[in-house]
C-alpha positions in Angstrom: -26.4 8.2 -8.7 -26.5 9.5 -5.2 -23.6 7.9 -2.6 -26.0 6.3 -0.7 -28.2 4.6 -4.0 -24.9 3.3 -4.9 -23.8 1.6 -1.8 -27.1 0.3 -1.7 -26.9 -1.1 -5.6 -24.3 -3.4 -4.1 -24.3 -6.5 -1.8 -21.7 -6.1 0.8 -22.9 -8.8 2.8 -21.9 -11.4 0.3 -19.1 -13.6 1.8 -17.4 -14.5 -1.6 -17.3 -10.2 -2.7 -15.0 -9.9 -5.4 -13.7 -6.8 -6.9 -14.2 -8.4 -10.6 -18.2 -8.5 -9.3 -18.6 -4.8 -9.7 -19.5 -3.6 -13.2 -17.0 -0.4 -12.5 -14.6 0.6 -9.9 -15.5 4.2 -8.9 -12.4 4.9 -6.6 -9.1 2.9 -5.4 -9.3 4.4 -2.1 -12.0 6.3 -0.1 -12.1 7.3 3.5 -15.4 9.1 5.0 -14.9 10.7 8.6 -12.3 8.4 9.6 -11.1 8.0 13.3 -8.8 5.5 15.2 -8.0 6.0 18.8 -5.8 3.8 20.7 -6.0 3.6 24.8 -2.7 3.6 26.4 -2.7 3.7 30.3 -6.6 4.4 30.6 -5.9 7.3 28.3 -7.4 7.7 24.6 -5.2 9.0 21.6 -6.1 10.0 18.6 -4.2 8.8 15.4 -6.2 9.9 13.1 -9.1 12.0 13.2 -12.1 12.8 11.2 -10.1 11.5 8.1 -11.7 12.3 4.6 -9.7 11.2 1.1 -10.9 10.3 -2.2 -7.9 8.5 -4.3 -8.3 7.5 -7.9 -7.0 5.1 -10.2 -3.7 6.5 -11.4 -3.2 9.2 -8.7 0.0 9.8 -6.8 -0.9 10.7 -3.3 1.9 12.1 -1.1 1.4 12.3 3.0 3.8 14.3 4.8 3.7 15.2 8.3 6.0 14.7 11.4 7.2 11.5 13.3 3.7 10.2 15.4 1.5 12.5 13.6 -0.7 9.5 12.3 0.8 8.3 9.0 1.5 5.2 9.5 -1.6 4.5 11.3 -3.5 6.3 8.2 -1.7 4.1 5.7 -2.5 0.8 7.8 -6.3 1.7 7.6 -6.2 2.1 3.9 -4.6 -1.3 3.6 -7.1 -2.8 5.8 -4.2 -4.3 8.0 -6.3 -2.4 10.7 -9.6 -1.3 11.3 -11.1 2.0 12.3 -12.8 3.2 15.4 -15.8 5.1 13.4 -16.0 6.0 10.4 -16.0 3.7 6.4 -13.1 3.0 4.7 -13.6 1.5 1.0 -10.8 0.0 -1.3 -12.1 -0.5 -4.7 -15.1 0.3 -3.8 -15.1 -2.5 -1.1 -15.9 -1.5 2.1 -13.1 -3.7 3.6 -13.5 -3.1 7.5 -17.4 -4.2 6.9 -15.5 -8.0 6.3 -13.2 -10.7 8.8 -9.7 -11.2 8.7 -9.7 -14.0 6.2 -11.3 -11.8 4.2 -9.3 -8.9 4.3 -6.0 -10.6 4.1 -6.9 -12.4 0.6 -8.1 -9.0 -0.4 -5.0 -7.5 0.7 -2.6 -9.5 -1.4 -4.3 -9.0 -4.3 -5.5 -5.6 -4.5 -2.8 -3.6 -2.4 1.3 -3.6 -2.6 2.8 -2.8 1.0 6.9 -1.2 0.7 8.0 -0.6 4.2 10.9 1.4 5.7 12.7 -1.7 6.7 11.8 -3.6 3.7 10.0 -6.2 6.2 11.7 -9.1 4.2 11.4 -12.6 5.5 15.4 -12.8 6.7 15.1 -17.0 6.2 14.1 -16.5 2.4 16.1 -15.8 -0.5 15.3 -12.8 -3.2 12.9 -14.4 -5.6 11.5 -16.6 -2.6 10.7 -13.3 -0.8 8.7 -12.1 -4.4 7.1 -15.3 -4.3 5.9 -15.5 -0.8 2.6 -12.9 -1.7 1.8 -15.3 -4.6 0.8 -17.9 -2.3 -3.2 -17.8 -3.3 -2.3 -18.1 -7.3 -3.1 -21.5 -8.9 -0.1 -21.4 -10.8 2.5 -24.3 -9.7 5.9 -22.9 -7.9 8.0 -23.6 -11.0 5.4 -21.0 -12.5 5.4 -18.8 -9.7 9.6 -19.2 -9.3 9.4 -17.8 -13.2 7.3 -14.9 -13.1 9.5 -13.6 -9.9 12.5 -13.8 -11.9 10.8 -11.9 -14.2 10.3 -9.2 -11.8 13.9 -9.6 -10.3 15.2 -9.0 -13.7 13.1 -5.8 -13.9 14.6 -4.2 -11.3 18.3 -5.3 -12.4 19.1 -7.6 -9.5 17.9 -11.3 -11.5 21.5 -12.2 -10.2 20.8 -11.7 -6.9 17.8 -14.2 -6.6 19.3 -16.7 -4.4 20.9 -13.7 -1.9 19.3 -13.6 1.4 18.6 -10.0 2.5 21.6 -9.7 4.7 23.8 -10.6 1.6 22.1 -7.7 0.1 22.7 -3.4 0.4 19.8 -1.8 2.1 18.5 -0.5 -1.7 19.0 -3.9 -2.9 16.4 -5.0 -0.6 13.9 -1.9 -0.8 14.0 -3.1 -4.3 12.9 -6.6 -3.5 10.4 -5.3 -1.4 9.4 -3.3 -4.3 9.1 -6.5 -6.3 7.4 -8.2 -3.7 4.8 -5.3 -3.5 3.7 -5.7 -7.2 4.1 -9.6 -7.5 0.0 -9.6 -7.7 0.2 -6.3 -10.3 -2.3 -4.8 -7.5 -4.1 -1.7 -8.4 -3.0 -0.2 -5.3 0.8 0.7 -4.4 0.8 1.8 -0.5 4.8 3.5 0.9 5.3 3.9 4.0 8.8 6.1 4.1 10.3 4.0 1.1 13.6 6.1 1.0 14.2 7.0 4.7 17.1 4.3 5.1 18.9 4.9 1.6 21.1 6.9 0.2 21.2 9.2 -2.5 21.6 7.0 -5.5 19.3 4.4 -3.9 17.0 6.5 -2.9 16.7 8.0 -6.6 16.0 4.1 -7.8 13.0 3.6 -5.3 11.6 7.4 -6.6 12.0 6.5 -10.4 10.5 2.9 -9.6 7.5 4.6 -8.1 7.0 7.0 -10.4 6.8 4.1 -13.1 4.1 2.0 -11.2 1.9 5.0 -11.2 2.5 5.8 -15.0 1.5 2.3 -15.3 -1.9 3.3 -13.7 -1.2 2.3 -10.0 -2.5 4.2 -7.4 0.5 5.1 -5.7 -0.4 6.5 -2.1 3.4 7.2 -0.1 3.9 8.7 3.3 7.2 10.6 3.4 9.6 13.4 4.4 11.3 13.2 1.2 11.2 16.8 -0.4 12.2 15.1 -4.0 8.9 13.1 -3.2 6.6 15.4 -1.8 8.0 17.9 -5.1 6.7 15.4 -7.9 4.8 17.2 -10.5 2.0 15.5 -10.7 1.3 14.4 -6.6 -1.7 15.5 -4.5 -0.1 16.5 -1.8 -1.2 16.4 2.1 0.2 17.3 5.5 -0.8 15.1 8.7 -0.8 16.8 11.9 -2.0 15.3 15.2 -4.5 12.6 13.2 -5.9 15.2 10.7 -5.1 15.3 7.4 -4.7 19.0 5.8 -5.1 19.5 2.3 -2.7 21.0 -0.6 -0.1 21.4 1.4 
């Protein structure tokens, strides 16, 4: 089936879309001729240009590239936390930017797992509150919900650290939460955006192994880095961004 037959098999104007509506899910991420520019003083920059990536179920998709080369702004398109300028970006097959904010953010939380640099954890919440603050949309009650966070506490070997708020905790203590918090939905898509840049070396070796594991579980793992032990995984696709465009097996 031709691109084009396929898009058309498929209502996209449907307000209540749901991932489970599609018979199969082609790709976890796919970006044709992506662009976002940004006007700062009356002048346009591009972040990203002319963006093209096709990312499977079960790939492990590495994006290097220097400090403002577009990255970040790459990753927030692909996590529909913003929209692009021209240009289609689908997640699951959804073509996320063609829907509103309400939409976007329920498809967020359960289809895509943000880890940030600075762990981005809510500094009023505990550990296992933090896990359970993505799980808002489940019907499951909050004894329910406390239980399955503990669960994923206890998987990443800090269960006695659930009632520590993140300044009680080391800096890979809490890129672990954030870790936890990422998958508390089990989302089919895992999205880093330099996950070991504030760690150490024994930390930073945790938050590798912990990624490599949610991609042998069939996550698509997609991470923007500088880390060489990253970048070096045997099995990553590997790209290079440079002044918004992304450059292939690098």
């Amino acid at each position: 089936m031709a691109d084009d037959d396929y898009l058309d098999a498929v209502d996209y104007t449907r307000d209540d879309l749901d991932v489970e509506d599609l018979e199969e899910v082609r790709h976890a991420v796919r970006l044709l001729d992506v662009h976002r520019t940004f006007t700062l003083a009356k002048k346009e920059i591009a972040a990203v240009q002319g963006v093209n990536l096709t990312v499977d179920a079960g790939d492990f998709v590495v994006i290097s590239g220097k400090s403002g080369s577009g990255k970040t702004t790459l990753l927030n398109l692909i996590g529909a936390i913003d929209l692009p300028t021209s240009g289609r970006v689908f997640v699951m097959d959804v073509p996320i930017n063609d829907y509103d904010e309400s939409f976007r953010a329920s498809f967020r939380l359960n289809n895509t797992g943000f880890i940030f640099q600075s762990y981005n954890l809510v500094s009023t919440l505990t550990a296992v509150e933090n896990i359970m603050f993505p799980m808002q949309l489940s019907d499951k009650n909050r004894t329910e919900l406390r239980e399955d966070a503990l669960k994923l506490l206890e998987n990443i070997g800090l269960d006695e650290r659930a009632d520590h708020l993140p300044w009680q905790l080391s800096s890979g203590e809490q890129q672990r939460i954030a870790i936890a918090r990422a998958i508390a939905n089990d989302p089919p898509i895992i999205l880093a955006d330099e996950p070991t840049a504030n760690l150490d070396g024994d930390s930073g070796q945790m938050i590798r192994e912990l990624l490599t594991d949610l991609n042998k579980q069939g996550k698509a793992v997609i991470v923007m880095t500088h880390d060489e032990k990253i970048i070096k995984q045997p099995k990553a696709h590997c790209y290079r961004m440079k002044l918004g465009v992304l450059e292939q097996n690098v």
